[in-house]
MIMI-678830 format. One record per residue (C-alpha): residue number from 0; residue in three letters; x, y, z. Coordinates in nm, 3 decimals, always signed. Layout:
REM residues N
(pt NUM; 'ALA'; (X; Y; Z)) ...
This chain:
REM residues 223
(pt 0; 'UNK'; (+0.081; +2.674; -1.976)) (pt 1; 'UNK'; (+0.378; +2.770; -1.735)) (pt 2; 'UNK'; (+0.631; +2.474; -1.713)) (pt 3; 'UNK'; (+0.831; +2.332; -1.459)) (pt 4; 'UNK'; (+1.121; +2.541; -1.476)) (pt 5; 'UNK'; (+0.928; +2.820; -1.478)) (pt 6; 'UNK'; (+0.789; +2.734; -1.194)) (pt 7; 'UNK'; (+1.073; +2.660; -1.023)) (pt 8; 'UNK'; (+1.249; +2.975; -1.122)) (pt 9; 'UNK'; (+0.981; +3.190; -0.930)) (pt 10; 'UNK'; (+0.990; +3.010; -0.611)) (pt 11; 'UNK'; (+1.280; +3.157; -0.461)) (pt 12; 'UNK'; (+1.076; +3.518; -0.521)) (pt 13; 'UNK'; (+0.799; +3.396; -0.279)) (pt 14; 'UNK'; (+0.805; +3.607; +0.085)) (pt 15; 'UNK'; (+1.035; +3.510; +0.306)) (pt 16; 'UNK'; (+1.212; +3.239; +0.046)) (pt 17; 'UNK'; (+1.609; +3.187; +0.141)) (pt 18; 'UNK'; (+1.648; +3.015; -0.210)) (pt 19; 'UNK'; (+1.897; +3.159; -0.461)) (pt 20; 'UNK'; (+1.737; +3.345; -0.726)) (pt 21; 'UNK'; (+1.836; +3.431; -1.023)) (pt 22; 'UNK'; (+1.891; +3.022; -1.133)) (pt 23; 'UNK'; (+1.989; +2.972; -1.533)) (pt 24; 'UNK'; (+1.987; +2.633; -1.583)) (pt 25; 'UNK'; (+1.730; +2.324; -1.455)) (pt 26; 'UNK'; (+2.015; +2.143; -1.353)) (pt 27; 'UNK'; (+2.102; +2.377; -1.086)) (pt 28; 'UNK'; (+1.786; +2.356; -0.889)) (pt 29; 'UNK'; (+1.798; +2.274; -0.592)) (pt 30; 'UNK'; (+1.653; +1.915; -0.530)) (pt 31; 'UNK'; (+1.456; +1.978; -0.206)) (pt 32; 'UNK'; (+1.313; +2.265; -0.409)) (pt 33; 'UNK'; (+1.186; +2.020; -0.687)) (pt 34; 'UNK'; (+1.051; +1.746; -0.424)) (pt 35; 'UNK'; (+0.854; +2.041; -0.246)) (pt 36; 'UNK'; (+0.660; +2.110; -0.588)) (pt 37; 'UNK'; (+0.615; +1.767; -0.669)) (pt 38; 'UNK'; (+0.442; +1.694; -0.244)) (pt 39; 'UNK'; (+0.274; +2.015; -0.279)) (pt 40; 'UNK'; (+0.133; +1.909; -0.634)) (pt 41; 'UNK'; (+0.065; +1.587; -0.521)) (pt 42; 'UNK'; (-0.101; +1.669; -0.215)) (pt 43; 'UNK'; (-0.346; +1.943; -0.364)) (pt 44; 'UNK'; (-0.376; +1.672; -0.654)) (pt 45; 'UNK'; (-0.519; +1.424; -0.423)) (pt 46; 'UNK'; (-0.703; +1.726; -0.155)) (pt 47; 'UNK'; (-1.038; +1.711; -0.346)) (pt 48; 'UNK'; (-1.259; +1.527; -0.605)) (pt 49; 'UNK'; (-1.171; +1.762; -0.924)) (pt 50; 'UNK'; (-1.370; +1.689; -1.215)) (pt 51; 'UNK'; (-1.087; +1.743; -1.448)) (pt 52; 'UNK'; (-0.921; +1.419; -1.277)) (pt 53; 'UNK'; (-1.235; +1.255; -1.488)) (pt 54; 'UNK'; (-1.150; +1.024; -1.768)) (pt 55; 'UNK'; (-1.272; +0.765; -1.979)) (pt 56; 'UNK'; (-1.159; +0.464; -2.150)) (pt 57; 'UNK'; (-1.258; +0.113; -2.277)) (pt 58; 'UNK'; (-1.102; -0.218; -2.202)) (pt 59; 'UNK'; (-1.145; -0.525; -2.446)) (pt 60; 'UNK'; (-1.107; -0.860; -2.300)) (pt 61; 'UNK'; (-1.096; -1.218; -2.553)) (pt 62; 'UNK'; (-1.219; -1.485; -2.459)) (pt 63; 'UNK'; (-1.105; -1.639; -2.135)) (pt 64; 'UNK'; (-0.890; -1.415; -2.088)) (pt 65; 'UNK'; (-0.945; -1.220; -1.715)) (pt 66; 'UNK'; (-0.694; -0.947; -1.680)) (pt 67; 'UNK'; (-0.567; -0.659; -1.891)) (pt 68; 'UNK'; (-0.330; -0.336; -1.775)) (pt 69; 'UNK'; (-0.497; -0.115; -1.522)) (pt 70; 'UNK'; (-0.588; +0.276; -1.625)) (pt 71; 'UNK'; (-0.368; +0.500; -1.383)) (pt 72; 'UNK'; (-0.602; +0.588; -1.154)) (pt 73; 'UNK'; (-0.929; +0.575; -0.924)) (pt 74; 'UNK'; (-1.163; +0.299; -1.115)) (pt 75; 'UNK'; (-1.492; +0.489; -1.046)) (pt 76; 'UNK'; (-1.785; +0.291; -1.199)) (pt 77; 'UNK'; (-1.765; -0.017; -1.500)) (pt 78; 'UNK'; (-2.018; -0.093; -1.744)) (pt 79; 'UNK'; (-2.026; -0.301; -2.009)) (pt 80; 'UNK'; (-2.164; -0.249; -2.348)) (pt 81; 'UNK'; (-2.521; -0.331; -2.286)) (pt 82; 'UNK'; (-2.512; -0.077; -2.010)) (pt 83; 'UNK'; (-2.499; -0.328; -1.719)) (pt 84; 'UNK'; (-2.263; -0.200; -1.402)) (pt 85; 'UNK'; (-2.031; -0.420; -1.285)) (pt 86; 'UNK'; (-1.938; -0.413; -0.943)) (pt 87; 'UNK'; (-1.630; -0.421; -0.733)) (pt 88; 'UNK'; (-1.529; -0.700; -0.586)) (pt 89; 'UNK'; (-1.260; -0.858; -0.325)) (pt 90; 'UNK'; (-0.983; -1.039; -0.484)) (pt 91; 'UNK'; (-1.085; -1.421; -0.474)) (pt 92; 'UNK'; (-0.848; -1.655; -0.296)) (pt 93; 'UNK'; (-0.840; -1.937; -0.590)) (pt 94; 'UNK'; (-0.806; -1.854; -0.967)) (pt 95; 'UNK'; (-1.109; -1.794; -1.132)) (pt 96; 'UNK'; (-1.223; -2.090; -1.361)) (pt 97; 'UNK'; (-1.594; -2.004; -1.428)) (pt 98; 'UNK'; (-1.727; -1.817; -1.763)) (pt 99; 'UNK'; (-2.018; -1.614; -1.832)) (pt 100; 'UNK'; (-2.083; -1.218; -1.875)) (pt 101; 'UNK'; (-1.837; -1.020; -1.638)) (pt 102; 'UNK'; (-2.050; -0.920; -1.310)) (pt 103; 'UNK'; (-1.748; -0.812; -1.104)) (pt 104; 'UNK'; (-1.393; -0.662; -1.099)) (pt 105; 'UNK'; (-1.107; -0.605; -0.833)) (pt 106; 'UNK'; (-0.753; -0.419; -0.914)) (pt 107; 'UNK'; (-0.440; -0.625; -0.802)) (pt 108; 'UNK'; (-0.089; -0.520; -0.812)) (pt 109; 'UNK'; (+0.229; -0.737; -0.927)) (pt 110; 'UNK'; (+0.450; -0.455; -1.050)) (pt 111; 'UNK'; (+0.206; -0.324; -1.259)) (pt 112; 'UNK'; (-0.144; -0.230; -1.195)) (pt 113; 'UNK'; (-0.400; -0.500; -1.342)) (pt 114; 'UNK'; (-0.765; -0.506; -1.433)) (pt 115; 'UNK'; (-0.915; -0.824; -1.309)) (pt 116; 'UNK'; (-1.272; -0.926; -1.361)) (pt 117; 'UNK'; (-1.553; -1.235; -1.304)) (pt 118; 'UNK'; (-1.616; -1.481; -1.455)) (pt 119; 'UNK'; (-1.414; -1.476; -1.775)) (pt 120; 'UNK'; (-1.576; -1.391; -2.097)) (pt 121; 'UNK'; (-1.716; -1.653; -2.293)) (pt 122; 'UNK'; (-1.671; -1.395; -2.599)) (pt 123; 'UNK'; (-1.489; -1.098; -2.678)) (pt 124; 'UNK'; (-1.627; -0.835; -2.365)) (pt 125; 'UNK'; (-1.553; -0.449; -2.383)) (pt 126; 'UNK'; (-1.618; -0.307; -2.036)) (pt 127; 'UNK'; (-1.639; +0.118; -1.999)) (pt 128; 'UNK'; (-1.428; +0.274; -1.747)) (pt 129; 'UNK'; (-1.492; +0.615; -1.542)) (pt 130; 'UNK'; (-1.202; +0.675; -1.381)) (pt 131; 'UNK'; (-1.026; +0.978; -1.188)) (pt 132; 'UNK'; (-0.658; +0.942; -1.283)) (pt 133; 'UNK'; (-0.330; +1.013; -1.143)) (pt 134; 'UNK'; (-0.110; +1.169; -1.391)) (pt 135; 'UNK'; (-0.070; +1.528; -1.270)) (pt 136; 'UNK'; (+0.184; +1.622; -1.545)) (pt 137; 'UNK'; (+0.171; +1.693; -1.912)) (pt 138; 'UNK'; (+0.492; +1.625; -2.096)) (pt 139; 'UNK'; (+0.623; +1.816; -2.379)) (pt 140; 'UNK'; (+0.459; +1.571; -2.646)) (pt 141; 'UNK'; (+0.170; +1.542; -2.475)) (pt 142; 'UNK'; (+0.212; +1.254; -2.251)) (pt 143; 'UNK'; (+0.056; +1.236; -1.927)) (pt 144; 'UNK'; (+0.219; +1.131; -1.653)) (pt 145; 'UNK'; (+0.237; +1.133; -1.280)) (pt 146; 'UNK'; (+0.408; +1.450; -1.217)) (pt 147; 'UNK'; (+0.671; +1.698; -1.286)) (pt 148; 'UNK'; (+0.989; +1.542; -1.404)) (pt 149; 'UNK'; (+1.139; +1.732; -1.688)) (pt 150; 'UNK'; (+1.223; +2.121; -1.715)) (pt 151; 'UNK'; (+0.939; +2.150; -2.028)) (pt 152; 'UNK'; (+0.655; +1.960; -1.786)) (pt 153; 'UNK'; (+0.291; +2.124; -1.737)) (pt 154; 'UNK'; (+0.037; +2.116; -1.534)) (pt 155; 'UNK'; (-0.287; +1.857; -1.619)) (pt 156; 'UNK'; (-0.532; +2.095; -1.538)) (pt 157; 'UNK'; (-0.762; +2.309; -1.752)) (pt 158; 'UNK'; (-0.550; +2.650; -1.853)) (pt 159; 'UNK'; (-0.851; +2.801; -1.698)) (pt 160; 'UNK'; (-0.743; +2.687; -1.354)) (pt 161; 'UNK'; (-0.375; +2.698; -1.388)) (pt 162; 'UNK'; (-0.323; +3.063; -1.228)) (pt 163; 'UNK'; (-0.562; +2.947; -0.904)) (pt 164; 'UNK'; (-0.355; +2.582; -0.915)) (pt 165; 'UNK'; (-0.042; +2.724; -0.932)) (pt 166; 'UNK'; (-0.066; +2.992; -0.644)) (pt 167; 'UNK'; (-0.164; +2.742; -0.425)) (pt 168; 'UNK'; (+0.072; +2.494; -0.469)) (pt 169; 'UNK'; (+0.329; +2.764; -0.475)) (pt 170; 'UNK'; (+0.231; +2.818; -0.109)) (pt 171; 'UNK'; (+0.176; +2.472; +0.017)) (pt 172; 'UNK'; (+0.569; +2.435; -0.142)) (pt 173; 'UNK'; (+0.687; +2.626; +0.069)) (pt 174; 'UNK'; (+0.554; +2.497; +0.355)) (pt 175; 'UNK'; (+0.735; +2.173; +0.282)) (pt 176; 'UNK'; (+1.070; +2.356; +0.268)) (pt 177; 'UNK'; (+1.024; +2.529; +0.601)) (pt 178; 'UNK'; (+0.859; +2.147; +0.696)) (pt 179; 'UNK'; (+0.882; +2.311; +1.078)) (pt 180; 'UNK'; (+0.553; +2.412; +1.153)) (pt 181; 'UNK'; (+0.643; +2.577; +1.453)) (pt 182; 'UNK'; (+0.878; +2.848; +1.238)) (pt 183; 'UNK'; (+0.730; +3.204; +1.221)) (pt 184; 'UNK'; (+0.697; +3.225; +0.840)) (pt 185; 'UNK'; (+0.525; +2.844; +0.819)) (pt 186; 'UNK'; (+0.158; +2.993; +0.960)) (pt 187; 'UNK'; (+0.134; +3.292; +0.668)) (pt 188; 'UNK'; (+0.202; +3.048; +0.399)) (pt 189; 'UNK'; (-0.021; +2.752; +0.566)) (pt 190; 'UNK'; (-0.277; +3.046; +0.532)) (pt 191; 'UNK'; (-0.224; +3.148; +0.165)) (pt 192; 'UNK'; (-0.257; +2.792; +0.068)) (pt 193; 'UNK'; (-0.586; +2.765; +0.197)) (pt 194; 'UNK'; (-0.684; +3.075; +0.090)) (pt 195; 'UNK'; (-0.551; +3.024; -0.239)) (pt 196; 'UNK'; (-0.681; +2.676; -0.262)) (pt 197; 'UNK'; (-1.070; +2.804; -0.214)) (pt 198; 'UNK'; (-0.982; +3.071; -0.442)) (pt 199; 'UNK'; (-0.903; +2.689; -0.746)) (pt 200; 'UNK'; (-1.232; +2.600; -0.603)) (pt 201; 'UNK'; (-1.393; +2.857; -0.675)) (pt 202; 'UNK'; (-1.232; +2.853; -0.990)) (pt 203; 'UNK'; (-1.352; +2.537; -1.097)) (pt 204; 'UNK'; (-1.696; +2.604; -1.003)) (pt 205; 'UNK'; (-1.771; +2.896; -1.162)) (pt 206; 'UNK'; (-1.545; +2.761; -1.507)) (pt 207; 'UNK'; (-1.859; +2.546; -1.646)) (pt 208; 'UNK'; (-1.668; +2.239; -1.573)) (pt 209; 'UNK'; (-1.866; +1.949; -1.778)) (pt 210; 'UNK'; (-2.042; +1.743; -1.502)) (pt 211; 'UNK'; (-2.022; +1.377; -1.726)) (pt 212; 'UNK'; (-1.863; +1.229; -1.973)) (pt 213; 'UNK'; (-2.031; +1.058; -2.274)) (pt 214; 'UNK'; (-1.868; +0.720; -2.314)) (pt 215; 'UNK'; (-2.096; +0.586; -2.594)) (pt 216; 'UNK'; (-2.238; +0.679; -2.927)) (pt 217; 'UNK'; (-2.573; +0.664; -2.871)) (pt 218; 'UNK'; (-2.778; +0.833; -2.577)) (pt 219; 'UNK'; (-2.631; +0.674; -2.265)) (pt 220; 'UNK'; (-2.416; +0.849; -2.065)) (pt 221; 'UNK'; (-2.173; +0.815; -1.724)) (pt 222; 'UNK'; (-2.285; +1.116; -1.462)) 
């Protein structure tokens, strides 16, 4: 996969660029060259339901207790572990006191994102979670995270659909450094990018993307 710096390096050798090529070191990008590829990632990121956004996970919750970190991302659908959904819910006004099987969740925010649910568990509950995340980077070790930071960051998308990815959000880049729609080179790149971002779609579609996700061991499955 190409990294960021890589990236970076070639954006000055799009049409019509005025950045300096030629750059050695990561340190010497330019910084409104950086924040264009992190909007542009983040806006294509967020332009369309990709199934490789899809993950899974499973939350465990003891007894009584009703909150747990939130996954980073879009909570899709929760089940528990006899297959029963559990809904979303609003945030209640008072604390919740009562106990029983969880029937509902919300997602609050107090500096970090938390997993709430109704009523507590009476008994150690694991809940299922299908969720589209937000981490649009992959770090050098692996870690994802929620976008380019570091010279030796990737892209978290299938290697499949990196060459589609990346020559769209090359484009819609540099529409964020001209940021003047009304500039002569702004319309030819506003028209790659869409051209360019059918071109990931298509990509996707015709790359056999898996269309669920098996979150238990025996037959049942998330679509």
């Amino acid at each position: 996969m190409k990294n960021f710096f890589t990236l970076l390096k070639e954006m000055p050798y799009m049409r019509w660029s005025i950045s300096e090529k030629d750059i050695a070191n990561f340190s010497d990008i330019p910084l409104d060259l950086i924040q264009a590829v992190q909007q542009a990632h983040a806006a294509i990121w967020g332009a369309y339901d990709f199934d490789f956004k899809k993950r899974k996970t499973s939350l465990i919750f003891q007894p009584g207790q009703g909150s747990v970190l939130c996954p980073s991302g879009t909570i899709l659908k929760v089940m528990t572990k006899e297959g029963k959904e559990v809904e979303r819910v609003e945030a209640p006004l008072l604390p919740v006191l009562s106990k029983g099987t969880p029937t509902g969740y919300w997602v609050s925010s107090g500096g970090e994102l938390s997993f709430n649910i109704s009523p507590l568990p009476e008994k150690s509950e694991e809940l299922f979670i299908l969720y589209d995340t937000w981490n649009k980077a992959v770090s050098a070790d692996g870690t994802e995270k929620a976008n380019f930071e570091f010279e030796d960051d990737v892209l978290n998308v299938p290697a499949s659909l990196e060459e589609a990815y990346l020559n769209a959000l090359k484009n819609k880049a540099m529409c964020y450094m001209i940021a003047d729609n009304q500039d002569e080179n702004y319309a030819p790149y506003i028209a790659q990018y869409e051209e360019q971002f059918q071109n990931a779609l298509l990509s996707l579609r015709t790359g056999g993307a898996e269309s669920f996700l098996r979150i238990y061991d025996d037959d049942r499955y998330f679509y």
